[in-house]
C-alpha positions in Angstrom: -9.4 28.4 26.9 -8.0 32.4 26.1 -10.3 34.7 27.8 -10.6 37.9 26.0 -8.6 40.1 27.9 -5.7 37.8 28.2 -5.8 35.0 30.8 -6.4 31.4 30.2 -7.4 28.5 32.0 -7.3 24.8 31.5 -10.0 21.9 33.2 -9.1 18.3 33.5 -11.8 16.1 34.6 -11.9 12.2 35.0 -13.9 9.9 33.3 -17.1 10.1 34.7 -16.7 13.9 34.5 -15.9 15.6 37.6 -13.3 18.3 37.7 -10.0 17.5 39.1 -8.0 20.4 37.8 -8.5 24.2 37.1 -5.4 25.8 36.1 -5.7 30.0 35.1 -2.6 31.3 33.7 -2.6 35.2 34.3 -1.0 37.9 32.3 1.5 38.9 34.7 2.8 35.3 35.0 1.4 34.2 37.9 -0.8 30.8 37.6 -3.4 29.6 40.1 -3.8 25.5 39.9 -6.9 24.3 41.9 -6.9 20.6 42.9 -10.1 18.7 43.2 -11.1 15.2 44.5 -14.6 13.4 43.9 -16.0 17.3 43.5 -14.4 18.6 46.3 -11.6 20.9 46.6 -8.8 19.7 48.1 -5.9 22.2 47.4 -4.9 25.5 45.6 -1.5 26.0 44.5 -0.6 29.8 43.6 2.7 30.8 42.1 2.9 34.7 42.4 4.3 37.1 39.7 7.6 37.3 41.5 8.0 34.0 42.2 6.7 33.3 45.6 4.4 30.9 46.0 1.0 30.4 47.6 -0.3 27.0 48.8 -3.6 26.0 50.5 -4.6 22.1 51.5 -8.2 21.9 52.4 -10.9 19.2 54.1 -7.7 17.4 56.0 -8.7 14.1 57.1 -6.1 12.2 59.9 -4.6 15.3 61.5 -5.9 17.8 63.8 -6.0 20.2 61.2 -8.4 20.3 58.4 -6.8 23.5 56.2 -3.5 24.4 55.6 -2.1 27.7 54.4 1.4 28.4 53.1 3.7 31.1 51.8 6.9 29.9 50.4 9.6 32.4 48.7 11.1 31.6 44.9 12.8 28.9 46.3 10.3 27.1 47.7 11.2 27.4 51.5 8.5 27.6 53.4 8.1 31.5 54.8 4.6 31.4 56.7 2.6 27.6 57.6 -0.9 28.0 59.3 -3.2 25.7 60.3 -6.7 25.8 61.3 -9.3 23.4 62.8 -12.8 22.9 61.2 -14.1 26.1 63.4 -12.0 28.1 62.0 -9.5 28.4 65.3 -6.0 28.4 65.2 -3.8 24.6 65.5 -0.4 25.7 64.6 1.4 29.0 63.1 4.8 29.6 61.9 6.0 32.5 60.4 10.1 33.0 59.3 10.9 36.9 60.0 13.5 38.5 57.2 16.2 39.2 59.9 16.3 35.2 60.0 14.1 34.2 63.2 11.4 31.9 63.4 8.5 32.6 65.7 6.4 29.2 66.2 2.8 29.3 68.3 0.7 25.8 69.3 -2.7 25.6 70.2 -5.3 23.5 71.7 -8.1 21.4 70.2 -10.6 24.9 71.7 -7.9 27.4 69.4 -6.4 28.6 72.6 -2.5 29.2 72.1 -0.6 26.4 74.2 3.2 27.3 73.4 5.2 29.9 71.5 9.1 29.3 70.3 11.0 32.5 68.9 14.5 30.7 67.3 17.0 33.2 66.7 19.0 33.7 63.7 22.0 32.6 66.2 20.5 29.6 67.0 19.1 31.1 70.2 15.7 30.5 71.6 12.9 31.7 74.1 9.9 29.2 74.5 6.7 30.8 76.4 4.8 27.9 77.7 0.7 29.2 78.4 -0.3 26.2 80.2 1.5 25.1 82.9 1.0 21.6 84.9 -0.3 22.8 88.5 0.2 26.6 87.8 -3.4 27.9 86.7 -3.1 31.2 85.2 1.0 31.4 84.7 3.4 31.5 82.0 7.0 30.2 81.8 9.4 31.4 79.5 12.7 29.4 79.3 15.8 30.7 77.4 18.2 28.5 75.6 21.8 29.7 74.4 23.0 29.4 70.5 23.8 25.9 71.6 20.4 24.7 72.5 21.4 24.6 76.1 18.8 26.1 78.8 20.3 29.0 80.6 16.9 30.5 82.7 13.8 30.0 83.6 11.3 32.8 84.4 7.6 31.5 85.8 5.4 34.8 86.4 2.6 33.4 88.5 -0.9 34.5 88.2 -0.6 37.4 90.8 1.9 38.4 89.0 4.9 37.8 90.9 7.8 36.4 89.4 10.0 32.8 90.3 12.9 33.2 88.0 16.0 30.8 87.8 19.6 31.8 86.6 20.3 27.9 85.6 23.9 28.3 83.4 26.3 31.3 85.6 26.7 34.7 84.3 23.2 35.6 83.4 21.3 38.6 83.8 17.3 37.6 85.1 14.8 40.3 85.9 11.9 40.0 88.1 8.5 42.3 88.3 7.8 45.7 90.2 6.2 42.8 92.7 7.3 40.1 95.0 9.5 37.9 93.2 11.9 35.1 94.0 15.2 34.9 92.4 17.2 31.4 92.6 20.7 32.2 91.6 23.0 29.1 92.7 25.1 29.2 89.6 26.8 31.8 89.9 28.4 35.4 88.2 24.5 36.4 88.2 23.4 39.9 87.8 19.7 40.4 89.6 18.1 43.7 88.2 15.9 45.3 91.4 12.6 46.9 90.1 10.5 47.6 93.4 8.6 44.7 95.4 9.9 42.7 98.5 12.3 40.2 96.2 14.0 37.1 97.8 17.3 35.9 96.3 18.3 32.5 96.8 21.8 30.8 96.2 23.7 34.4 96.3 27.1 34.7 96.1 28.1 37.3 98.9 32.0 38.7 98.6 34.9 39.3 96.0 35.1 35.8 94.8 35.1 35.0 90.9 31.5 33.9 91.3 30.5 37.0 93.3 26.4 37.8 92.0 25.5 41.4 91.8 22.1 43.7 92.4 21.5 45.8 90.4 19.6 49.2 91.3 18.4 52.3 90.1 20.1 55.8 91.3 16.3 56.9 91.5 16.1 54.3 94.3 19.8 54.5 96.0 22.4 56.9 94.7 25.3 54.3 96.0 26.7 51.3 98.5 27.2 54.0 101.1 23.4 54.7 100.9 22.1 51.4 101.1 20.3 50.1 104.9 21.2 46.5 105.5 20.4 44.5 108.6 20.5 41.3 109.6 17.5 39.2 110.0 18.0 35.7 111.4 20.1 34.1 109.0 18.9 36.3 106.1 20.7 39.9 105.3 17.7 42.1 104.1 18.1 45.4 102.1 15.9 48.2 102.5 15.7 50.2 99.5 12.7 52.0 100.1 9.9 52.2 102.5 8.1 49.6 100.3 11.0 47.9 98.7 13.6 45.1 100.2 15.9 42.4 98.8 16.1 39.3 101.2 19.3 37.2 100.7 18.4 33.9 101.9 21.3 32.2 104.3 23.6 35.5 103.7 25.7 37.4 106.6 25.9 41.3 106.1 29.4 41.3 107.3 30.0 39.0 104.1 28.3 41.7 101.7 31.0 43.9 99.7 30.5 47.0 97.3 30.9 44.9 94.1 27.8 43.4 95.4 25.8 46.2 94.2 25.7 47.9 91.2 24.0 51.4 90.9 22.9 52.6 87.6 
């Protein structure tokens, strides 16, 4: 069939008459093919004037799913993938970013998100994890190097405080303005100060290779010479502020050097 203005469409339908097929052909070259099964609509498959395409896959039996959406570019890779459940709530989303990364977000059967992956172009990762076994209310985000290979963990709890874990050496973790814990056995790890009463674990007083390092703000201390540490038990504890300290657990002040600290 040639509409008058242009356009035109073709039906297929089975033997006992029920559409299966509605294809439009549009001016600009673009065509929209609709897919039907027993009278109900089962898919739409859209191929856009510059070559992208559009594809939708409804009433999904067997998954958890029941529509699909999907953008693909000219070549066909898929670009976008979203899934919904029969309310209408989110099951999965995907969506590949033009710089190369991939941001992934999981739900639950109630459309409440689970998990979100961001994969680097570099092969490089960050997974935020919304439901945590035993941790009501707290979110863990794990980083992974280009190689797949899990370098830290950060938990922030539900008050807000922060349990973070350098677990490859040489990483840089950062905390909350409130009272976090830092576990830093590794090694070569850079612990960035921002207020609170933190606790670092694992630290690596001295000059050695391995040293770790705090680092704090000028507004806060201007230098080493400036900083107030005692000893408390078997803990050294720095007093940045009234309202600010840095416990290293199991350290001796005498062992503390310059290149401990880092001012900035």
């Amino acid at each position: 069939m040639v509409h008058t203005d242009g356009w035109k469409e073709t039906k297929l339908f089975d033997s006992s008459g029920n559409l299966t097929n509605d294809t439009v052909y549009n001016t600009d070259g673009s065509t929209s093919s609709t897919v039907y099964s027993s009278g109900v609509k089962t898919a739409n498959y859209v191929t856009n004037a510059d070559g992208t395409h559009d594809n939708s896959f409804f009433n999904i039996t067997g998954k958890s799913y029941v529509t699909e959406y999907q953008h693909t570019d000219a070549a066909g890779t898929v670009l976008s993938d979203t899934r919904l459940h029969a309310d209408g709530t989110f099951d999965f989303k995907q969506v590949t970013n033009s710089d190369g990364s991939k941001v992934t977000d999981i739900y639950d059967s109630a459309g409440t998100k689970t998990q979100e992956t961001i994969k680097y172009a570099d092969g490089s990762s960050d997974v935020f994890v919304f439901s945590v076994s035993g941790k009501p209310g707290a979110i863990e985000h794990d980083s992974r190097d280009t190689s797949g290979t899990l370098v830290k963990i950060d938990l922030q709890n539900a008050d807000g405080t922060h349990n973070v874990t350098a677990v490859t050496a040489g990483q840089t973790v950062q905390g909350s303005a409130n009272n976090d814990q830092f576990q830093i056995s590794p090694g070569s790890t850079t612990v960035v100060f921002d207020h609170g009463n933190d606790k670092v674990i694992g630290f690596h007083a001295g000059t050695a290779a391995n040293h770790d390092v705090i680092e704090i703000s000028k507004a806060l201390v201007a230098d080493y010479a400036h900083l107030q540490v005692t000893q408390s038990g078997s803990n050294a504890v720095v007093q940045i502020s009234a309202t600010d300290t840095i416990t290293l657990q199991g350290i001796n002040v005498h062992n503390l050097d310059h290149g401990n600290f880092l001012f900035v």
